[in-house]
MINUTI-508209 format. One line per 3 residues: number of its first residue (from 1); their letters; for each residue x, y, z of C-alpha. Coordinates in steps of 0.001 Angstrom, whole numbers, plus 500000, padded with zeros to 6 digits. Example, Ala and Ser with C-alpha at 12.3 -4.5 7.8 and 13.67 -1.06 7.14 Angstrom:
BEGIN
1) AS) 512300:495500:507800 ~ 513670:498940:507140
***
This chain:
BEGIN
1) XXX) 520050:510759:513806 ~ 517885:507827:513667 ~ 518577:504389:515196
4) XXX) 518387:503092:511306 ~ 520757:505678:509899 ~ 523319:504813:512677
7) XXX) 522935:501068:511590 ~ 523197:501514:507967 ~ 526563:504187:507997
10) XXX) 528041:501602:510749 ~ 527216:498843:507982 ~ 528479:500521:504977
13) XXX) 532126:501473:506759 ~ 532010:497511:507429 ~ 531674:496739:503903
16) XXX) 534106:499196:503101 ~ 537151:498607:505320 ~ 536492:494769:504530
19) XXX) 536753:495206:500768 ~ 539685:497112:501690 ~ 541311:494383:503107
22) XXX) 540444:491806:500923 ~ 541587:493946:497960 ~ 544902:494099:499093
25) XXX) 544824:490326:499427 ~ 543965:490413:495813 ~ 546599:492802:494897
28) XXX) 544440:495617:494488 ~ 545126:498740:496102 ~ 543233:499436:499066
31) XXX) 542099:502702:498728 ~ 539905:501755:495442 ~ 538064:499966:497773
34) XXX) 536270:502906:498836 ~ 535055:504492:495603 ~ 531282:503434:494856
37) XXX) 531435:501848:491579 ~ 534773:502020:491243 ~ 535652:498989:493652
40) XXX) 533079:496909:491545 ~ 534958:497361:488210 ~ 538131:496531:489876
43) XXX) 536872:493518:490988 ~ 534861:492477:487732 ~ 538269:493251:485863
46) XXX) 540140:491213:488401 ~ 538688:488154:488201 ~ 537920:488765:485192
49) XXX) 534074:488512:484297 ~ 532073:489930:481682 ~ 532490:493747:481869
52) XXX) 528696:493827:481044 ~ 528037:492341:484539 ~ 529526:496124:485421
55) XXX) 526961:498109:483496 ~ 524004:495477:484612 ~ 524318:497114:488046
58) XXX) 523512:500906:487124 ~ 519693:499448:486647 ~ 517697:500618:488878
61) XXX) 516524:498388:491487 ~ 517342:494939:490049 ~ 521004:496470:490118
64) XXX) 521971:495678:493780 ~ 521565:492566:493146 ~ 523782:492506:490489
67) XXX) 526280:493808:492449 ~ 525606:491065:495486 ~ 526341:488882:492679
70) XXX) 529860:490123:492145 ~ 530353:490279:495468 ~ 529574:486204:495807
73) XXX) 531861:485696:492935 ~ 534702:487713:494781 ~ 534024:485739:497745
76) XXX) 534512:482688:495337 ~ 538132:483635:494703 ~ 539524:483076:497838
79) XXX) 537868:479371:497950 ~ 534692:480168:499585 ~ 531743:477971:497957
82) XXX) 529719:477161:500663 ~ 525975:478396:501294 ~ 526755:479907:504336
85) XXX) 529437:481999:503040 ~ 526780:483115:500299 ~ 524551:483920:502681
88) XXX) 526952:485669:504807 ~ 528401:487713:502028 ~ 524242:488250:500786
91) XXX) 522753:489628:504350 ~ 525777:490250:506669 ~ 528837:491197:504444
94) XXX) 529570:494463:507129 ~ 530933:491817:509599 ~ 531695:488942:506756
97) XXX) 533859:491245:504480 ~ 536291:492626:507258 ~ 536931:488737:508607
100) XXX) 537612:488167:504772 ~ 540019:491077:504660 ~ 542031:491159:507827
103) XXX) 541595:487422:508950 ~ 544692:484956:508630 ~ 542956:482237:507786
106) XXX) 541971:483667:504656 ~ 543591:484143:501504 ~ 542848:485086:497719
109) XXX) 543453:481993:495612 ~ 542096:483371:492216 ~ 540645:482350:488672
112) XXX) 541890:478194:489221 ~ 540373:477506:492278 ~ 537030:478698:490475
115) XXX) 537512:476341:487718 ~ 538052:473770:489625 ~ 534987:473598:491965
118) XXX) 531802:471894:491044 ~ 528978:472192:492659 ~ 526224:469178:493873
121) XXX) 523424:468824:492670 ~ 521556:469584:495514 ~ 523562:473058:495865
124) XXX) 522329:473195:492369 ~ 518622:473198:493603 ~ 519434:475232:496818
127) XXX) 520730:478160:494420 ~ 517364:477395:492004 ~ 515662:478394:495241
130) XXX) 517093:481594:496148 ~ 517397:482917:492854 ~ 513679:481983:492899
133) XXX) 512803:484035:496456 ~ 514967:486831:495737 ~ 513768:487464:491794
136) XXX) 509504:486699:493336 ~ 510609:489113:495949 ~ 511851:492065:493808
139) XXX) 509253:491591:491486 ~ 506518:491790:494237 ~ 508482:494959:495685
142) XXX) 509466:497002:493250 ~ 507179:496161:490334 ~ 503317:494167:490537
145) XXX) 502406:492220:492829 ~ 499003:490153:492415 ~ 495942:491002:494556
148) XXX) 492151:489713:495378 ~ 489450:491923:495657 ~ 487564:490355:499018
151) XXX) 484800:493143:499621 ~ 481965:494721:497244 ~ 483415:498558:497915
154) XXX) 484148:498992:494338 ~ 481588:497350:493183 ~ 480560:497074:490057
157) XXX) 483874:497882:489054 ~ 485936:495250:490155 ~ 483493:492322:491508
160) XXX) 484828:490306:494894 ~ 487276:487754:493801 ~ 488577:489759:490918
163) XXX) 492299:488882:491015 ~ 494143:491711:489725 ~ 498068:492751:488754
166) XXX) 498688:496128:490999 ~ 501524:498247:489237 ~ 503802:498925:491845
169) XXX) 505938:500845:489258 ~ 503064:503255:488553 ~ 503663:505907:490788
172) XXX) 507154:504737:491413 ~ 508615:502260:493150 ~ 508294:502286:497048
175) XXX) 511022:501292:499472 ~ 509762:499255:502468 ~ 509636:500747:505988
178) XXX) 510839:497530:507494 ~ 512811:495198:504756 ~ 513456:492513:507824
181) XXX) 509946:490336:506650 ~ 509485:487277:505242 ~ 508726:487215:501745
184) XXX) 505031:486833:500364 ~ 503725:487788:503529 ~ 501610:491006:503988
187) XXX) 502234:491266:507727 ~ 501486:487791:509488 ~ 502172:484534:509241
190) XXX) 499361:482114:508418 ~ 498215:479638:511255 ~ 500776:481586:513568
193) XXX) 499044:484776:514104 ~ 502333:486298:514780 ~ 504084:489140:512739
196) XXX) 506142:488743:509650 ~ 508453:491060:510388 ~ 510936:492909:512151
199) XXX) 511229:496479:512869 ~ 514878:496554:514568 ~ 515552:498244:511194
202) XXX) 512885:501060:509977 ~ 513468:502726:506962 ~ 512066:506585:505869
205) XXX) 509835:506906:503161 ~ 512221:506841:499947 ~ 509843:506667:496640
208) XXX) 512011:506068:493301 ~ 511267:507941:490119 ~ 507945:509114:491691
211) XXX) 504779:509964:489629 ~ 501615:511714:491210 ~ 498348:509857:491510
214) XXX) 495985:510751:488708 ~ 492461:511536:489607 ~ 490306:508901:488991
217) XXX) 492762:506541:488777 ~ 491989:503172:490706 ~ 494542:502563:493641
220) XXX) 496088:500152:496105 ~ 497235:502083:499203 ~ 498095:501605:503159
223) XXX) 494899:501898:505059 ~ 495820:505100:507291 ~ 493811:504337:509958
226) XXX) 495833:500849:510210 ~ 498360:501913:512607 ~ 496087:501184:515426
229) XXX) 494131:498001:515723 ~ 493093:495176:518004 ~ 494420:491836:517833
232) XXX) 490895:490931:518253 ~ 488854:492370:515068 ~ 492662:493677:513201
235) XXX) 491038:495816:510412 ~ 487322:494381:510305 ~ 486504:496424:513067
238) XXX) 488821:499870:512895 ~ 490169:500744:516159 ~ 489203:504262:516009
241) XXX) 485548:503056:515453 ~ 485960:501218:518597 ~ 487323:504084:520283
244) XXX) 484292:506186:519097 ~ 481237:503540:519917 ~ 483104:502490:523281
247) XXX) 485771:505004:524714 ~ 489359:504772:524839 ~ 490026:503307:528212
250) XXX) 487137:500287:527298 ~ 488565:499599:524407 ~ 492132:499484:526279
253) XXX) 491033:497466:528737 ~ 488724:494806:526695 ~ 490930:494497:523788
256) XXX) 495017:493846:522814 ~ 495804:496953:521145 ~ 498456:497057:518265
259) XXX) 500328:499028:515928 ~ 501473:498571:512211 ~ 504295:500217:510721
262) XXX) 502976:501585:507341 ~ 504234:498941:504935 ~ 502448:496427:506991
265) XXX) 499133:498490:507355 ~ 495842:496553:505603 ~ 495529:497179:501707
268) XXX) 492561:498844:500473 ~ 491662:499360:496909 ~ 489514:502669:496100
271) XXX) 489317:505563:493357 ~ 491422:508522:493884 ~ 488509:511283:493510
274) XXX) 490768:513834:495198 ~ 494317:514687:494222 ~ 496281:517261:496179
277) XXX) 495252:520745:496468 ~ 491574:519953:494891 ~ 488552:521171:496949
280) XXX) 485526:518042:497396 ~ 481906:518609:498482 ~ 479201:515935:498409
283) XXX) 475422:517049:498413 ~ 472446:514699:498589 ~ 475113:512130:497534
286) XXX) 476425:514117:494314 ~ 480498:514253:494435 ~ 481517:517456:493207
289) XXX) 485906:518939:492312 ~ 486328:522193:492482 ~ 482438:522983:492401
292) XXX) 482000:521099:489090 ~ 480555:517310:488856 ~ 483298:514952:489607
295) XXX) 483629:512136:486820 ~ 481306:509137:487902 ~ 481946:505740:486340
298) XXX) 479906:503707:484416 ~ 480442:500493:487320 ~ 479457:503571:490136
301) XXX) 476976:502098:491847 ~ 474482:503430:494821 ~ 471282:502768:496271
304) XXX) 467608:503612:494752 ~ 464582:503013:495995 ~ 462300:501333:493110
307) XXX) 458470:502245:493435 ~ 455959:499624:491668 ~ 452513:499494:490875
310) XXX) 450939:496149:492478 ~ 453462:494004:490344 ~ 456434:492490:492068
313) XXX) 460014:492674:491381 ~ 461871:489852:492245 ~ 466074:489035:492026
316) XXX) 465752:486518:488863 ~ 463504:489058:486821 ~ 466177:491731:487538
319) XXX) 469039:489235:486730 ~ 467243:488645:483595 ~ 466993:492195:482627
322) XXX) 470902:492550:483493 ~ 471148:493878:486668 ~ 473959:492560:488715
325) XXX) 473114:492020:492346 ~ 475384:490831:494616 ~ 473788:488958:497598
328) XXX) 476528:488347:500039 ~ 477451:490774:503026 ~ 480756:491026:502927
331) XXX) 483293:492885:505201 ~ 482993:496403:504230 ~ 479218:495930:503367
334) XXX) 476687:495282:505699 ~ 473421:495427:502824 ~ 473011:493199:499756
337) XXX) 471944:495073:496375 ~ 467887:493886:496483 ~ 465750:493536:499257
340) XXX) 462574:494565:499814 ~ 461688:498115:501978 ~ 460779:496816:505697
343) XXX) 458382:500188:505868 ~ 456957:500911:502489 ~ 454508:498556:500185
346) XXX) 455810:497550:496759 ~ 459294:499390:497599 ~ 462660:497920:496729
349) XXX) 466041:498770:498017 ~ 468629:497908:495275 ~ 471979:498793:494467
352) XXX) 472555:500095:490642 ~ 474836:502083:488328 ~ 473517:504146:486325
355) XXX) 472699:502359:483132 ~ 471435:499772:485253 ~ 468743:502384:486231
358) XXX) 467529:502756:482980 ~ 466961:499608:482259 ~ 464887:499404:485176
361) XXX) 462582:502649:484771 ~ 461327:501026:481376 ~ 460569:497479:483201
364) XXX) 456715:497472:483254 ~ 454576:497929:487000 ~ 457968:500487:487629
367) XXX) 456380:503750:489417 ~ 459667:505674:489825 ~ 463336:505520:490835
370) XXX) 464681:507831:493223 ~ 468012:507959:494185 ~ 469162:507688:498317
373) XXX) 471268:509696:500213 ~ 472681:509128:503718 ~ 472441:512128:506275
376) XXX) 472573:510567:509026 ~ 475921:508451:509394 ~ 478861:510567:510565
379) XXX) 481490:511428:508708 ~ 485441:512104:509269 ~ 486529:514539:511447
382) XXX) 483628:513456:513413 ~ 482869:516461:515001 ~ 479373:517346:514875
385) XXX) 479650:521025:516937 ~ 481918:522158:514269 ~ 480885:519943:510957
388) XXX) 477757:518404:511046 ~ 478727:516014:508162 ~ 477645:512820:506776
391) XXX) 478694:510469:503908 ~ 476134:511632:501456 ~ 476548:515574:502541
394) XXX) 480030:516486:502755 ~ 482319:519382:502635 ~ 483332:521475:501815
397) XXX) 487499:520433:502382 ~ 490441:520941:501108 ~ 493545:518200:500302
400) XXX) 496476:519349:501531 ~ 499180:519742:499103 ~ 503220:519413:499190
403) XXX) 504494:522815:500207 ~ 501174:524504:500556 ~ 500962:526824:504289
406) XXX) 497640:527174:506314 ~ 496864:529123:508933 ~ 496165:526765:512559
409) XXX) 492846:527932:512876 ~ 490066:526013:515279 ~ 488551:524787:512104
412) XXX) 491385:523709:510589 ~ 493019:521912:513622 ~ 489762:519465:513758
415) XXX) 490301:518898:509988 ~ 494157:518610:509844 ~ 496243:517913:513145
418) XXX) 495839:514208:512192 ~ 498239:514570:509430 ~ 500572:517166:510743
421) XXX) 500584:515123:514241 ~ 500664:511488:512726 ~ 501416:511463:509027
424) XXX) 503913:513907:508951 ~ 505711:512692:512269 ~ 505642:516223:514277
427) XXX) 505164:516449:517748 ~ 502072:518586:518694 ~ 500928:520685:522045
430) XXX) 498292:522964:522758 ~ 499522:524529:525832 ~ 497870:528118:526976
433) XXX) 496182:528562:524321 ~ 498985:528086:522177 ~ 499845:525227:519603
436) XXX) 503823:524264:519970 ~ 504784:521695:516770 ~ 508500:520175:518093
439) XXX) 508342:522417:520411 ~ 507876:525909:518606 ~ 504829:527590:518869
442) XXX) 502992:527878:515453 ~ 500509:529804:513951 ~ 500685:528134:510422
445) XXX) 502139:525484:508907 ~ 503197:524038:505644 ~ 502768:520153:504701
448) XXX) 505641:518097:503492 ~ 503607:515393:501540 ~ 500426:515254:499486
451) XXX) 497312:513965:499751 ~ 494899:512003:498535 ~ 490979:511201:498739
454) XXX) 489816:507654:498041 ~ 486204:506732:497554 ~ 484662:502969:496769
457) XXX) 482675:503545:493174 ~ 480036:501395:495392 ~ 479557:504402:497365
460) XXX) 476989:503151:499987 ~ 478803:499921:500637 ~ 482225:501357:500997
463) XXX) 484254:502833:503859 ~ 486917:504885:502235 ~ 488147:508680:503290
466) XXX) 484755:509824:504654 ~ 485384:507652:507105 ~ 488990:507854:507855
469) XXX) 490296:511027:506135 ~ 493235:511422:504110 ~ 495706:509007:502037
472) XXX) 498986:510492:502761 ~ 501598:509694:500033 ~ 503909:507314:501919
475) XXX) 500662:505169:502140 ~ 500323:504514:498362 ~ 501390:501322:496864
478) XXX) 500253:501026:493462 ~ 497937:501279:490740 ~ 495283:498757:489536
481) XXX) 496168:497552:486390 ~ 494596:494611:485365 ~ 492023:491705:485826
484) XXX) 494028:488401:484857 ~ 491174:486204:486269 ~ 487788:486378:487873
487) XXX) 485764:483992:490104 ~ 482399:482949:491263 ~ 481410:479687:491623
490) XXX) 483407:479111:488316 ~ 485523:481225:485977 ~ 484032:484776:484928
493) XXX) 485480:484735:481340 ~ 483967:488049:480142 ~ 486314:489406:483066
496) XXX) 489673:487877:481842 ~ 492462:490077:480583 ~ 490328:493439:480989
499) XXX) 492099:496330:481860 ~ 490692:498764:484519 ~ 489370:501798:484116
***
């Protein structure tokens, strides 16, 4: 049993055994203490409140709070007003409830004390406050939370500083890993450098009222390859790219190595081209599902190379004609979308969708327009004896699927021991020639979460799963909903209020 498990029964027999005691002092009988629900009605008919404060509690999520509510307003009945007592009853009510229930000191007064109290002003403000934290912080949680795109990956879908609403509810809900953090922060404090959080406490993966990513959908997830990183470059510069262009002990010894729980791991923002169980291949750059031609978007953008007689193409003429070119190198790119060939006279590198191609093959002195594809830049698993693969020829690979078995070939070990080893929390050995998972030696074996496989729309400027392979479940947070505003160098208005798609 885990460390967390032991901390939350030994937490829930103090809440218990406290309410039991401070029942009785209420002239309760104990044992109702102990019945989930139950206890709560006794104590909202008690006192009495609003038997709709009862019922508020079976929603889900917002719910516990309801019932932390009650609790607070139990706690008011034997004369306890204070903030501390609040908080007490709020975070620690395992070790507040029993010195409620069993201490001498303390005693159930009922309804008139209530009535009588008044609280200051600044008590007032104090309870504005937390009402305020707690209602951002569920919100945030459990059901949106607002998010900046900062690089051009999905370009030109959603442009860099498109400030978007992610739907946490989406695909359901997540529960945190580690709910000891400070609220609004991703996973450090600003100006400290240090980590918002705790992880005496770490949760499993628990997703309510889950819903599988659709393909094509656009999502917010846990960057995978986040559990590793350097203090030094955190997620600019992966660790595992490190490890690759330096070796392990260099980077070790040149560099403060961390790890993320994966709550706390970098967002990205990608399309899911891959759901589980779906076969992808990518040849001279084409993405293909299942051997058909995977949906492209409209935004999709890549590079061409744009031929011209002696007549010059320039950004403004292109602007002019509707092209949007983005000229800043940002973290995930390291090109901007027009710039002349170094090697090749009246040859222009620029970065296009596909209607934005169209417009340019009828612009006059245009020769031709010929797509690029990358065969040179290696590609996940990085193993060029076995897969000689590169962004822009891919594949082919399966996405493991929930429940699905495979056989531990050599083939498959290169493609998959990542997320039976790390994703899927098994300990793995190749001993003998043999491959032991916890122990057992295995010839096969079946995966307990799906997968996903997330590509940028701006598919030379992005580093999504042909980098870093697969988006395990636990990793996803949410789906991109909405643009509410848009910025450069003053408001984009076109981009207000525009769903995404």
């Amino acid at each position: 049993m885990s460390i967390g498990w032991i901390i939350f029964i030994a937490a829930a027999l103090g809440w218990h055994i406290g309410l039991y005691g401070m029942f009785k002092k209420a002239g309760i009988a104990g044992w109702k203490a102990f019945i989930p629900f139950y206890n709560t009605w006794c104590m909202v008919t008690h006192m009495p409140l609003k038997k709709i404060w009862f019922f508020l509690q079976l929603i889900p999520i917002g719910g516990q709070f309801i019932t932390i509510w009650i609790c607070i307003k139990f706690v008011e009945h034997f004369g306890r007003f204070g903030f501390w007592h609040h908080a007490a009853t709020t975070l620690l009510p395992f070790i507040y409830f029993p010195y409620m229930g069993f201490s001498k000191n303390e005693r159930y007064a009922g309804e008139a004390v209530v009535k009588n109290y008044k609280k200051s002003a600044a008590r007032e403000w104090i309870d504005a406050a937390a009402f305020a934290v707690v209602a951002a912080t569920l919100i945030r949680t459990f059901v949106f939370e607002a998010y900046t795109i900062p690089t051009s990956s999905m370009e030109k879908t959603l442009l860099v500083n498109d400030f978007l609403f992610v739907s946490k509810s989406a695909y359901g809900p997540r529960i945190p890993n580690t709910p000891l953090a400070l609220p609004f922060m991703h996973h450090t404090i600003p100006g400290l450098n240090s980590k918002s959080y705790l992880e005496w406490i770490k949760l499993p993966y628990t997703r309510w009222f889950s819903s599988p990513v659709k393909r094509n959908d656009a999502v917010v997830f846990n960057l995978p390859a986040g559990d590793t990183l350097t203090k030094e470059f955190d997620s600019q510069r992966p660790y595992y790219d490190l490890v690759r262009d330096m070796g392990r002990q260099a980077v070790w010894d040149q560099f403060t190595i961390m790890t993320r729980p994966v709550d706390k791991r970098e967002n990205y923002i990608k399309r899911c081209v891959g759901i589980p169980g779906d076969t992808i291949f990518i040849k001279e750059g084409i993405l293909y599902i299942n051997g058909q031609p995977a949906y492209v978007s409209p935004t999709s953008s890549t590079f061409y190379a744009v031929v011209t007689d002696n007549k010059s193409l320039d950004e403004d003429l292109l602007r002019e004609a509707g092209l949007r070119l983005n000229q800043n190198v940002d973290g995930e790119g390291t090109e901007v979308d027009f710039a002349p060939a170094l090697n090749a006279r009246n040859t222009y590198r620029i970065n296009m969708t596909i209607p934005e191609v169209d417009i340019v093959k009828k612009m006059p002195g245009v020769v031709s327009v010929t797509r690029e594809y990358d065969t040179l830049h290696p590609a996940y698993p990085y193993e060029p004896m076995m897969f000689k693969w590169s962004t822009d020829e891919f594949g082919p690979l399966w996405i493991p699927k929930k429940g699905v078995t495979i056989p531990l070939t050599p083939q498959n070990i290169v493609l998959y021991k990542r997320a039976i080893r790390v994703y899927e929390n098994n300990e793995w050995e190749e001993k003998d020639g043999k491959i032991l998972i916890n122990g057992v030696p295995a010839t096969s074996y079946t995966f307990k979460m799906d997968y996903y496989w997330m590509m940028g729309d701006n598919r030379h400027k992005s580093q999504d799963s042909r980098f870093w392979g697969f988006v395990p479940e636990d990793h996803i947070v949410g789906k991109a909903s909405l643009i509410w505003m848009s910025w450069e160098g003053g408001v984009r208005w076109k981009r207000m209020f525009r769903w995404i798609k």
